[in-house]
C-alpha positions as CSV (number, residue, x, y, z in Angstrom):
1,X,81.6,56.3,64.9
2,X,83.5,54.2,67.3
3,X,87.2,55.2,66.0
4,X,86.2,58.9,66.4
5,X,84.8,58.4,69.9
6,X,89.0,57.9,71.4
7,X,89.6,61.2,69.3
8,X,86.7,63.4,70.5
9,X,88.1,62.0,74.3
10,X,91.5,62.5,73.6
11,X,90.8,66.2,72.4
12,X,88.7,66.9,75.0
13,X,91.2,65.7,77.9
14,X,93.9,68.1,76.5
15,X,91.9,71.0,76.2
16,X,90.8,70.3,79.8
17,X,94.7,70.2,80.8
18,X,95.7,73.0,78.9
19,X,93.4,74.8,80.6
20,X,94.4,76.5,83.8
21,X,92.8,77.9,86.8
22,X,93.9,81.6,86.8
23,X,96.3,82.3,89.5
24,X,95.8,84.7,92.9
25,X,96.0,87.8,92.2
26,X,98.9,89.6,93.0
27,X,98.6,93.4,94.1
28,X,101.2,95.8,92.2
29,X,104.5,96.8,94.2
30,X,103.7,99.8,96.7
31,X,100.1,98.8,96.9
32,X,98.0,97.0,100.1
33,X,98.3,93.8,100.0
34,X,96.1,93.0,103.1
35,X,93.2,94.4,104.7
36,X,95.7,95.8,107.0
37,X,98.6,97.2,104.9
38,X,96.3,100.0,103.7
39,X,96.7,101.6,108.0
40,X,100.6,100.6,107.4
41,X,100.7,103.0,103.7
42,X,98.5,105.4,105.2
43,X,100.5,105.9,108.4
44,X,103.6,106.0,106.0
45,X,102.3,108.1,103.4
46,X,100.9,110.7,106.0
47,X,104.2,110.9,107.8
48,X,105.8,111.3,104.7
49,X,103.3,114.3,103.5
50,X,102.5,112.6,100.7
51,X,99.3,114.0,99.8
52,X,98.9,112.1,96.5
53,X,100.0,108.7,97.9
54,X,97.0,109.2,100.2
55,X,94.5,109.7,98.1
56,X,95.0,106.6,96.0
57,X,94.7,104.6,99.1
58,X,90.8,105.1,98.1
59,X,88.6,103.6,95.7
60,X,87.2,106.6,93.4
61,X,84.1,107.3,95.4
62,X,85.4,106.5,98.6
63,X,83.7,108.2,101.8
64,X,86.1,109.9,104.5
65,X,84.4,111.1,107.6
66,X,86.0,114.6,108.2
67,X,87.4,116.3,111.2
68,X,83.9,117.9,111.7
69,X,82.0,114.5,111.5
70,X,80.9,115.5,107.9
71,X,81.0,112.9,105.2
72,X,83.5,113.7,102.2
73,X,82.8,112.2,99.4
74,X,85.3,111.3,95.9
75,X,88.8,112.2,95.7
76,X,88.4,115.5,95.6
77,X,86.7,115.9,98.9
78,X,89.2,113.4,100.4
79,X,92.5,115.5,99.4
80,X,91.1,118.6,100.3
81,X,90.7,117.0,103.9
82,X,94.0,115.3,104.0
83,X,95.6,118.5,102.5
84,X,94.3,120.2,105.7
85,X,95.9,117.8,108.1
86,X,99.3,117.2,106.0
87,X,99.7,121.4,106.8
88,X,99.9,120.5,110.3
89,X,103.0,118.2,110.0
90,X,101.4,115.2,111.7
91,X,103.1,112.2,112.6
92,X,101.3,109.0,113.0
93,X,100.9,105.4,114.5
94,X,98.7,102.9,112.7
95,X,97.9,100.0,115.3
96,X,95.1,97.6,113.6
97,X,93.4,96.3,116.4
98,X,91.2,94.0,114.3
99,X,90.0,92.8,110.7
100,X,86.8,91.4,110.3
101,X,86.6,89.9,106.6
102,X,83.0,89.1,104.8
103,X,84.5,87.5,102.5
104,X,87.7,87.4,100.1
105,X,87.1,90.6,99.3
106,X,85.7,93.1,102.1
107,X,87.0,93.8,105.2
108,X,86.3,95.9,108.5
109,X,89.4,97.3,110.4
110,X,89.4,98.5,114.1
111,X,92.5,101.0,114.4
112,X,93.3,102.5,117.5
113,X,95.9,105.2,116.2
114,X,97.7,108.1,118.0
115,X,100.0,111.3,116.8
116,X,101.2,114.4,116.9
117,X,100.5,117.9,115.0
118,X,102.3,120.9,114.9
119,X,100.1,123.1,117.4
120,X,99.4,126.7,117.7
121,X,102.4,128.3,118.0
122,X,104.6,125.6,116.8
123,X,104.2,123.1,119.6
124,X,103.0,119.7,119.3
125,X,100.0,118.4,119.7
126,X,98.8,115.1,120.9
127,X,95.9,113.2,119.0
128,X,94.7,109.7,118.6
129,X,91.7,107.8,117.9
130,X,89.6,104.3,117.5
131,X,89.0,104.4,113.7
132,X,86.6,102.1,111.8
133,X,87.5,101.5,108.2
134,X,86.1,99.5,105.1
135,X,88.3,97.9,102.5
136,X,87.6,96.4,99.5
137,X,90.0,94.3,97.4
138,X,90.2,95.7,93.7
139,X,90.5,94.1,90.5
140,X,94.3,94.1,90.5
141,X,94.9,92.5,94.2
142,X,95.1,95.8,95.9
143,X,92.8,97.0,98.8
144,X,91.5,100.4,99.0
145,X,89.3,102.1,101.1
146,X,85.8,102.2,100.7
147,X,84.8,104.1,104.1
148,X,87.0,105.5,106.1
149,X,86.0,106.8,109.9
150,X,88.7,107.9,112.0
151,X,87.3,108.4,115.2
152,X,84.1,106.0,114.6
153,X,84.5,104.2,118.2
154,X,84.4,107.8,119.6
155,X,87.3,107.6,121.4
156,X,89.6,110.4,120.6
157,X,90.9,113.4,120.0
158,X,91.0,115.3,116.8
């Protein structure tokens, strides 16, 4: 028993080294990295008019509080909203006041963003607001929004 007691050691050290912590996980290119890159792609993708790009800055059944105060509810709901505003031809700036983490993976952000639309009549239109937004990192690294209030301090004009 004694001469097998080094080997059973010996085996046991090596598996124990060949086995390796997994590594952080890395969010795929053109995805939020940080709590606060998803208000950087959504202020890009929404200048841009890109509708689709939008939407997958939100988990599946992701809530967006609508113009009206209205909760939307699932992708669906959210691109028919964002479809609305992309007509409009707005132009936005993101500003992320503050992130509040719980956690590696949930955050609160405080976004005090401003814009223009295309008016009645073609003119433009000022418009900002004091969002508050939930993120939640995914599987794969990414964050995505979870709840997403743009005028949820009250502040502003939309």
């Amino acid at each position: 028993m004694r001469t097998r007691r080094p080997a059973l050691v010996l085996t046991m050290l090596l598996a124990a080294c060949a086995h390796r912590a997994p590594g952080p996980v890395v969010a795929p290119p053109g995805t939020a990295h940080t709590p606060e890159e998803t208000d950087r792609l959504f202020g890009l993708r929404m200048n841009a008019g890109d509708l689709d790009g939008l939407v997958a800055l939100y988990e599946g059944g992701a809530t967006l509080i609508r113009g009206n105060g209205t909760p939307g509810v699932g992708h669906d709901a959210i691109r028919a909203e964002l479809a609305g505003i992309l007509k409009a031809k707005p132009k936005i700036v993101m500003n992320v006041r503050t992130v509040r983490r719980g956690g590696e993976n949930i955050a609160v952000l405080y976004n005090d963003w401003h814009g223009t639309v295309t008016g009645k009549g073609g003119k433009p239109e000022a418009l900002h607001g004091c969002a508050v937004e939930v993120v939640r990192r995914q599987a794969d690294g990414r964050w995505l929004f979870v709840i997403d209030d743009p005028d949820g301090r009250g502040c502003g004009k939309r």
